[in-house]
C-alpha positions in Angstrom: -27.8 -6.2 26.4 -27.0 -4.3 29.7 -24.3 -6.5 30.5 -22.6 -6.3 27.4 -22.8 -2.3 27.4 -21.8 -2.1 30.8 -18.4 -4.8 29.4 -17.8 -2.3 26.8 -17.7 1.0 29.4 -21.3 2.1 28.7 -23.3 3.3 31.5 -26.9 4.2 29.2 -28.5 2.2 26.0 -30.4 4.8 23.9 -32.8 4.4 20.4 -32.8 0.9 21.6 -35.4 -1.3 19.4 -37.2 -4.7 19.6 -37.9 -6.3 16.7 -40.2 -9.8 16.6 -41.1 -12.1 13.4 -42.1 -15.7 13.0 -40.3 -18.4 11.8 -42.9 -21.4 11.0 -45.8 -21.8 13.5 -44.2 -22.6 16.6 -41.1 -20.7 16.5 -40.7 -16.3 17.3 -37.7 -14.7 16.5 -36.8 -12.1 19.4 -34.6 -9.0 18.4 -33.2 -6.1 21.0 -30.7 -3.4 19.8 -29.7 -0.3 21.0 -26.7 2.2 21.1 -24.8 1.8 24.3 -23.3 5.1 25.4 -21.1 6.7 28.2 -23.6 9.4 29.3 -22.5 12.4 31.5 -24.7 14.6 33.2 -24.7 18.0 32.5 -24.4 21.0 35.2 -27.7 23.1 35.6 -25.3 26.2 34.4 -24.3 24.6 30.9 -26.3 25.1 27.4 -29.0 22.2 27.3 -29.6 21.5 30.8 -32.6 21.1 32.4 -33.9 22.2 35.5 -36.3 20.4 37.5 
């Protein structure tokens, strides 16, 4: 999942979700999603910042 965001210019994955359900008794179904994002750090002088 990283390397495709990173392919499509993302540089964060956010509300990402794993999802899991059997198929028969020897098989699992594994499923990862997320948003990928271009995420830009705010200053600590703009709206919505926070300070640490």
């Amino acid at each position: 999942m990283v390397s495709e965001a990173e392919q499509r210019g993302a540089n964060a994955i956010v509300a990402m979700g794993f999802d899991t359900s059997a198929i028969g008794p020897n098989w699992t179904e594994i499923c990862a999603y997320g948003t990928a994002v271009f995420a830009i750090p705010l200053s600590h002088n703009e709206p919505g910042a926070l300070e640490r």
